[in-house]
TORSE-395659 format. One line per field, with one value per residue (C-alpha): residue number from 1; residue in three letters; z, y, x. Coordinates in nm, 3 decimals, decimal comma. Example, Ala and Ser with C-alpha at 12.3 -4.5 7.8 and 13.67 -1.06 7.14 Angstrom:
2
num: [1;2]
residu: [ALA;SER]
zz: [0,780;0,714]
yy: [-0,450;-0,106]
xx: [1,230;1,367]
// end
This chain:
317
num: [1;2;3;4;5;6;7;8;9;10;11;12;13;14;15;16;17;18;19;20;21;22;23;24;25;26;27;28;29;30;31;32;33;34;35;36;37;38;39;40;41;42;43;44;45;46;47;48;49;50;51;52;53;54;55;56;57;58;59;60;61;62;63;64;65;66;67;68;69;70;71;72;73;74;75;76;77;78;79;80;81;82;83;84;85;86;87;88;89;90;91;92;93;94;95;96;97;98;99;100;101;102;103;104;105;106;107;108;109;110;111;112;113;114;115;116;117;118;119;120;121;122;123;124;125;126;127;128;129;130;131;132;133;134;135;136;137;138;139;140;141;142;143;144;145;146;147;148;149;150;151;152;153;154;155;156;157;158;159;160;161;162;163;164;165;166;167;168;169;170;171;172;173;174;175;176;177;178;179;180;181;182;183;184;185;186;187;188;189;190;191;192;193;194;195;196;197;198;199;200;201;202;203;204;205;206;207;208;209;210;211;212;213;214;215;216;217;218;219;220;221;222;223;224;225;226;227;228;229;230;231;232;233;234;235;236;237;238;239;240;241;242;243;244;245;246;247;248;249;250;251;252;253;254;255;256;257;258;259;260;261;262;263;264;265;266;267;268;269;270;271;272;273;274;275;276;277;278;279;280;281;282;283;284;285;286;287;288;289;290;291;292;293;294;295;296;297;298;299;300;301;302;303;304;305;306;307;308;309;310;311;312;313;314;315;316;317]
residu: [UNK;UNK;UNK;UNK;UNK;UNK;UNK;UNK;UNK;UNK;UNK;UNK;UNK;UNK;UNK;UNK;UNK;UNK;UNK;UNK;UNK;UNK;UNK;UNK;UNK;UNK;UNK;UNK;UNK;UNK;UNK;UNK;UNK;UNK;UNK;UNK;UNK;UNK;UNK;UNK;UNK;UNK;UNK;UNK;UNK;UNK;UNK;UNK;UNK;UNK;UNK;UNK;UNK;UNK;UNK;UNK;UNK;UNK;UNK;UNK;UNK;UNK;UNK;UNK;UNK;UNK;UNK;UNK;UNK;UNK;UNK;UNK;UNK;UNK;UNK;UNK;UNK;UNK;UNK;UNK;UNK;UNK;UNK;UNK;UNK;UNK;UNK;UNK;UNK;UNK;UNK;UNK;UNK;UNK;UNK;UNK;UNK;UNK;UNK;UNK;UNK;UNK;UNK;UNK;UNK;UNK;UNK;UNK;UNK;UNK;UNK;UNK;UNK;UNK;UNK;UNK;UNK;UNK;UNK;UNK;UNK;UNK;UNK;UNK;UNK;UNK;UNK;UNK;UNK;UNK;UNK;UNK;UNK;UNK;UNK;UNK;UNK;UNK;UNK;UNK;UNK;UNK;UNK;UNK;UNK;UNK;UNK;UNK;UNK;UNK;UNK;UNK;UNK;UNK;UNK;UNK;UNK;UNK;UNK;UNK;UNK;UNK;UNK;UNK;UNK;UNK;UNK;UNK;UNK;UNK;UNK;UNK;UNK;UNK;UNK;UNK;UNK;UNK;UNK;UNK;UNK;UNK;UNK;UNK;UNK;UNK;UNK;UNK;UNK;UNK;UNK;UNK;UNK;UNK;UNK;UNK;UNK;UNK;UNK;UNK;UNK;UNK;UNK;UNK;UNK;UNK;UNK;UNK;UNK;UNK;UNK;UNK;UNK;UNK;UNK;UNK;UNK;UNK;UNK;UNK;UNK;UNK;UNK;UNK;UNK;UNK;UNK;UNK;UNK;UNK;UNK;UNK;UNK;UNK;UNK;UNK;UNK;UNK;UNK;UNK;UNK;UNK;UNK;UNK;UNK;UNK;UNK;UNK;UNK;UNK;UNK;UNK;UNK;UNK;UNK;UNK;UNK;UNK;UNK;UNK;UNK;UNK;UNK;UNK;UNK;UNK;UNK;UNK;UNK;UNK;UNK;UNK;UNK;UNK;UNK;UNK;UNK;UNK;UNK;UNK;UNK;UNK;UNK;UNK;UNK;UNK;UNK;UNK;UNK;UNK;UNK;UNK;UNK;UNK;UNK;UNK;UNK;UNK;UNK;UNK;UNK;UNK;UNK;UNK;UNK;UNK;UNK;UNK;UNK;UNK;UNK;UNK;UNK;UNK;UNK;UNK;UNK]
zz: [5,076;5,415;5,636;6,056;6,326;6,547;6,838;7,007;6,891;6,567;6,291;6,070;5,934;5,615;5,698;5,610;5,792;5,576;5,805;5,751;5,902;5,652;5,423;5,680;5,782;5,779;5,905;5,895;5,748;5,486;5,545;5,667;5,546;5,359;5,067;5,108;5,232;4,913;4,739;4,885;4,539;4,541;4,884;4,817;4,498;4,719;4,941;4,686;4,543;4,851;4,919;4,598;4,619;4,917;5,235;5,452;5,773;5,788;6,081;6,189;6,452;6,581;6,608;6,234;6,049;5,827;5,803;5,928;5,666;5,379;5,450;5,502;5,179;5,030;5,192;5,192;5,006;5,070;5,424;5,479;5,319;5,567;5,898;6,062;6,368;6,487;6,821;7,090;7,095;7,332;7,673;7,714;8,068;8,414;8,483;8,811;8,666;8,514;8,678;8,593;8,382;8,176;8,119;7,974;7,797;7,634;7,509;7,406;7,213;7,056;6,924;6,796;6,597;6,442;6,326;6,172;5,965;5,922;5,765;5,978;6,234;6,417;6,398;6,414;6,666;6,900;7,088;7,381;7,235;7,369;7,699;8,017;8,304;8,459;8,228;8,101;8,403;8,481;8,577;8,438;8,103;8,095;8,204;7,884;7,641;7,756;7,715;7,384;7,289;7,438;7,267;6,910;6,873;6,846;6,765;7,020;7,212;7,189;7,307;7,175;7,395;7,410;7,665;7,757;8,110;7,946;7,699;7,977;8,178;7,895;7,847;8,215;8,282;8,067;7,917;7,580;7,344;7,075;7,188;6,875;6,960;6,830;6,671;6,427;6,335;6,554;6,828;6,914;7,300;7,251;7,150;7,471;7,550;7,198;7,356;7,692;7,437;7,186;7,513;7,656;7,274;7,248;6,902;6,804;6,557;6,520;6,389;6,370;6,134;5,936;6,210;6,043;5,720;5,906;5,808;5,395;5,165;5,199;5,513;5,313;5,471;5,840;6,106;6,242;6,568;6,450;6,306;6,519;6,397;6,031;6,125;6,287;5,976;5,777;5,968;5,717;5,407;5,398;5,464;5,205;4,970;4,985;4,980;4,741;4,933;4,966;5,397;5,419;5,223;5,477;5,773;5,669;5,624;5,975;6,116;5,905;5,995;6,334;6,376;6,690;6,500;6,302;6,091;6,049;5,967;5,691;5,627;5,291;5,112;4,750;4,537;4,555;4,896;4,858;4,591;4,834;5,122;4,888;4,734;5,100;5,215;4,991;5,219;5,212;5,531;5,613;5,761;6,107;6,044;5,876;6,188;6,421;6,287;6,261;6,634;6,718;6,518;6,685;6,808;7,141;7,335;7,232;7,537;7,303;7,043;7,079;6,789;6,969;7,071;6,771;6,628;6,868;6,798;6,460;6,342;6,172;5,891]
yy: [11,967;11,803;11,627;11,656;11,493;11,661;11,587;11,247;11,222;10,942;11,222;11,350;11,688;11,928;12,172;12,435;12,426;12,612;12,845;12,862;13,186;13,427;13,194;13,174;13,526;13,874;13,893;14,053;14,381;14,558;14,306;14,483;14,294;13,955;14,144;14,090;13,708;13,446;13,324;12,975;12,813;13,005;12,897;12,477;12,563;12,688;12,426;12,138;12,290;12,305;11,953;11,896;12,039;11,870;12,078;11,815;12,023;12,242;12,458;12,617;12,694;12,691;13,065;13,095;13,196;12,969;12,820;12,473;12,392;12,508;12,256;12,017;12,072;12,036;11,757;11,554;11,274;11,337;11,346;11,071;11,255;11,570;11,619;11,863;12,101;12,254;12,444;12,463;12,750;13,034;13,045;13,346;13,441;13,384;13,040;13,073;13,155;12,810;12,479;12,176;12,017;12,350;12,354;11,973;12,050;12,353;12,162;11,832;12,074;12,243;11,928;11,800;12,090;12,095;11,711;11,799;12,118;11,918;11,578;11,360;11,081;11,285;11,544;11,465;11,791;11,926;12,217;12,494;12,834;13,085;12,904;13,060;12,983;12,888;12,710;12,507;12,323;12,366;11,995;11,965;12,113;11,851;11,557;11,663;11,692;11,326;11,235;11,323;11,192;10,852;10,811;10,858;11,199;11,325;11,144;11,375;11,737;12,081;12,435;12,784;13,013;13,392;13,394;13,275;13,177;12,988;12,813;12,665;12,620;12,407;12,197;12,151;11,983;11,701;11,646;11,878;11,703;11,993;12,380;12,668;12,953;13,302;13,337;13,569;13,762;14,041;13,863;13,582;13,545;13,203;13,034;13,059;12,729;12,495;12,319;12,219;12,144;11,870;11,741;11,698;11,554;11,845;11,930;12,324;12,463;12,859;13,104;13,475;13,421;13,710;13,945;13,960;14,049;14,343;14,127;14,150;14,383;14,450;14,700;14,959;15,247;15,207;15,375;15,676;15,502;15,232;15,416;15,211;14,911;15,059;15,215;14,882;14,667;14,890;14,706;14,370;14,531;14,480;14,149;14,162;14,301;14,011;13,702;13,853;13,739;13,915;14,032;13,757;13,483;13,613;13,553;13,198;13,075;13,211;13,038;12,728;12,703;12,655;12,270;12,228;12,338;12,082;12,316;12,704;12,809;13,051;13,240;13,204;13,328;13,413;13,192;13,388;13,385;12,965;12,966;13,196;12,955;12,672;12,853;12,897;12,509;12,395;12,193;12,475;12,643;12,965;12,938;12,950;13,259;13,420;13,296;13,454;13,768;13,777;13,691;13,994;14,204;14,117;14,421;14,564;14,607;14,340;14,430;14,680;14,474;14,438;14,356;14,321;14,685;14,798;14,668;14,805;15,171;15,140;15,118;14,799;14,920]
xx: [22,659;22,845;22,659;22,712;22,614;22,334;22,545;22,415;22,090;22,187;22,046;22,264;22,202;22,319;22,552;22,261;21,960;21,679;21,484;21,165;20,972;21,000;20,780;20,489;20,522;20,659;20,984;21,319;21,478;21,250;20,978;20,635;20,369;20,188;20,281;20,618;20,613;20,645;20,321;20,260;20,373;20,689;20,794;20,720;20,940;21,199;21,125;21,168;21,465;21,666;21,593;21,699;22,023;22,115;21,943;21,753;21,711;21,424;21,338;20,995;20,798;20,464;20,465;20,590;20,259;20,182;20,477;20,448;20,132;20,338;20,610;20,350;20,233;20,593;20,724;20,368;20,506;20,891;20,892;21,153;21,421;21,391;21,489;21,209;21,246;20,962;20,917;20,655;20,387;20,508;20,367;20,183;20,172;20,443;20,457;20,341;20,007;20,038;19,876;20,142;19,824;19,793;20,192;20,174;19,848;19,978;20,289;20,115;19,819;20,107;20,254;19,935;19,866;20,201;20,216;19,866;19,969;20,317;20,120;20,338;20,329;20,652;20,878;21,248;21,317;21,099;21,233;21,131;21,088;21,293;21,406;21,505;21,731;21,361;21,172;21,474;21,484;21,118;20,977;20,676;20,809;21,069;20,853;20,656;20,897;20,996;20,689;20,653;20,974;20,940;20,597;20,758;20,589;20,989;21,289;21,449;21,429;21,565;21,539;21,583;21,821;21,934;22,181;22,488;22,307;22,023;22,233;22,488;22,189;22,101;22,382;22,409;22,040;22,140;21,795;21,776;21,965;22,010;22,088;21,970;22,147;22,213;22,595;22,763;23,034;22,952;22,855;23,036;22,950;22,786;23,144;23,205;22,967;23,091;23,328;23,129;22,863;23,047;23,210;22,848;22,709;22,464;22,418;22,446;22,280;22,343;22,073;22,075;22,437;22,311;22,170;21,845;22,006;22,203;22,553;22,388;22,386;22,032;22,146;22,340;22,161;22,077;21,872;22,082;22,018;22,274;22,564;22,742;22,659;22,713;23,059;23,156;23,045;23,286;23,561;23,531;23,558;23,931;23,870;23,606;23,829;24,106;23,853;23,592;23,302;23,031;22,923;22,650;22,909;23,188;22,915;22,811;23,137;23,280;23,014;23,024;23,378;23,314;23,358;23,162;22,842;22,604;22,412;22,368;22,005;21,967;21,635;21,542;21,245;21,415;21,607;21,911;21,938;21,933;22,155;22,431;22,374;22,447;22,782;22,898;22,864;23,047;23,297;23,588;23,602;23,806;24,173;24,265;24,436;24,122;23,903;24,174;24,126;23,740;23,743;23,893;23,639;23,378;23,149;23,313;22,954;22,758;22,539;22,450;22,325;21,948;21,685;21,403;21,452;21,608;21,236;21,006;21,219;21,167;21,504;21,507;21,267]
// end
C-alpha cells in the first residue's frame, strides 16, 4: 500500500480510503434492505483486516446508519493507527430558515455525537456534507468548522461537493483544507479542478470511482432506462480485453493513477471487494498512453448522468 499526502494538512493517507456506508446502512446497487448490510461482526472483521493490510483512511458520515459506532467499536483500542473522516449531519431545511446559533449548534451537536459513537477525543477530518456554492462560503458555517478545528475536536476540515461550481468554489475560499469529490471513468468533469487544487495544497480524495457499482460486474443487466449507460460501458471491453482487468480493477486504477489525488474511497462491505481494492493499489499505475485513451471514453452527456434520479425512478434496483 502507498502512502500520499492529504494535501497540506501534515496527514498522510493510504492510497485506498475504505468507505464506510454500506456497513451502517443500505446502500448501493442490489442493496434494499438491513438484510443485505453486513452483520456487525462481519464488518469490524473487515474493518480490522483492512487496517491490517495497510488501509488507514476510513470514511463515514454522520448520516451513515450505524456506521460511525461500528468503527468505534473496531478501532476502540487501535485508534492511533487510523486516519478518520467523518462528516457533519445534513441540514434539513433552507438556510435562511436557520438562526446563525442554530447553524453552529447543529454542527457542534453533530460533532459531539460522532466523537461519542467514534470513542475518540477527535477526528482527524471533519467535513461539510454535500456543500454548495452557498453554504461553502456561508460564515457562520465556516467560523464553526474553525472552531472545532482550533479546539482539537479535528486535526483539520473538509467538504463534500457535486459540482464543478461547488468544488472550485471550494478551493477558492481558502478555508477547507480537503475537497471529496465524485470522479470516474465515465465522468471525468471534476479533473478539470486537480491541478488548481495541488497548486492550492487541497487534498482530493475521489469517491463515486465505481458509480455505485454501475463500473462492476455486479451491473450486467441494467434498467432499460439506462441502455445508454450499458451500451456506453461496452466501449472498455477492448480495453478490458488487452489488460485483463476486470471493469471495477480498470476503474480504480484510472483513478489511482491520477497523481493529484491522495486517496480513492472504495465501498466495501464483502471481503472480495477489499481484497480487489487491495490488488489495484499496489503501486503500478496505468501508462500515459492507457490514461489518454480512457479520457476520451468518457460518457459524451454526463449531464445525463444522474443517480439520485436514476434511484428515485427505480432504475438502480
Amino acid at each position: 500500500m502507498n502512502y500520499k499526502p492529504l494535501g497540506n494538512t501534515g496527514i498522510d493517507v493510504s492510497e485506498i480510503s475504505f468507505g464506510c456506508v454500506e456497513i451502517g446502512m443500505p446502500y448501493g446497487l442490489g442493496v434494499h434492505s438491513d438484510a443485505d448490510v453486513p452483520q456487525e461482526a462481519e464488518s469490524i472483521r473487515l474493518l480490522q483486516t483492512a487496517l491490517e493490510r495497510g488501509i488507514n483512511f476510513y470514511d463515514t458520515a454522520r448520516s451513515y446508519g450505524r456506521s460511525e459506532e461500528i468503527l468505534g467499536k473496531a478501532f476502540a483500542d487501535l485508534r492511533e493507527r487510523v486516519v478518520i473522516t467523518t462528516k457533519c449531519d445534513h441540514f434539513h431545511k433552507p438556510f435562511e430558515a436557520y438562526s446563525s446559533e442554530e447553524i453552529r449548534r447543529h454542527i457542534r451537536e453533530s460533532l459531539e455525537t460522532s466523537l461519542r459513537l467514534l470513542r475518540t477525543d477527535a477526528v482527524d477530518l471533519f467535513m461539510l456534507h454535500n456543500g454548495t456554492v452557498g453554504n461553502i462560503e456561508h460564515p457562520d458555517i465556516l467560523a464553526m468548522f474553525d472552531e472545532c478545528r482550533q479546539k482539537g475536536l479535528a486535526r483539520t476540515v473538509g467538504v463534500s461537493t457535486y459540482t464543478l461550481a461547488e468544488t472550485r468554489k471550494a478551493i477558492e475560499t481558502g478555508c477547507w483544507n480537503v475537497i471529496q469529490l465524485p470522479y470516474h471513468l465515465m465522468d471525468q468533469r471534476q479533473g478539470d479542478w486537480f491541478g488548481l487544487a495541488h497548486e492550492n495544497g487541497v487534498g482530493l480524495v475521489v469517491r463515486s470511482v465505481l458509480f455505485r457499482g454501475l463500473l462492476t460486474d455486479r451491473a450486467k443487466r441494467l434498467h432499460p432506462e439506462l441502455k445508454r449507460l450499458e451500451e456506453h460501458r461496452a466501449k472498455y471491453d477492448p480495453i478490458l480485453a488487452e489488460t485483463n482487468l476486470s471493469l471495477a480493477e480498470l476503474a480504480m486504477s484510472f483513478v489511482l493513477s491520477q497523481p493529484e489525488v491522495s486517496s480513492v474511497l472504495v465501498g466495501i462491505d464483502r471481503m472480495e471487494y477489499l481484497q480487489t481494492a487491495l490488488q489495484r493499489a499496489d503501486g503500478t499505475y496505468l501508462s500515459e498512453e492507457l490514461l489518454s485513451r480512457l479520457k476520451t471514453l468518457a460518457f459524451p452527456e454526463p449531464e445525463w448522468i444522474n443517480l439520485h434520479a436514476w434511484d428515485q425512478n427505480g432504475w438502480l434496483t
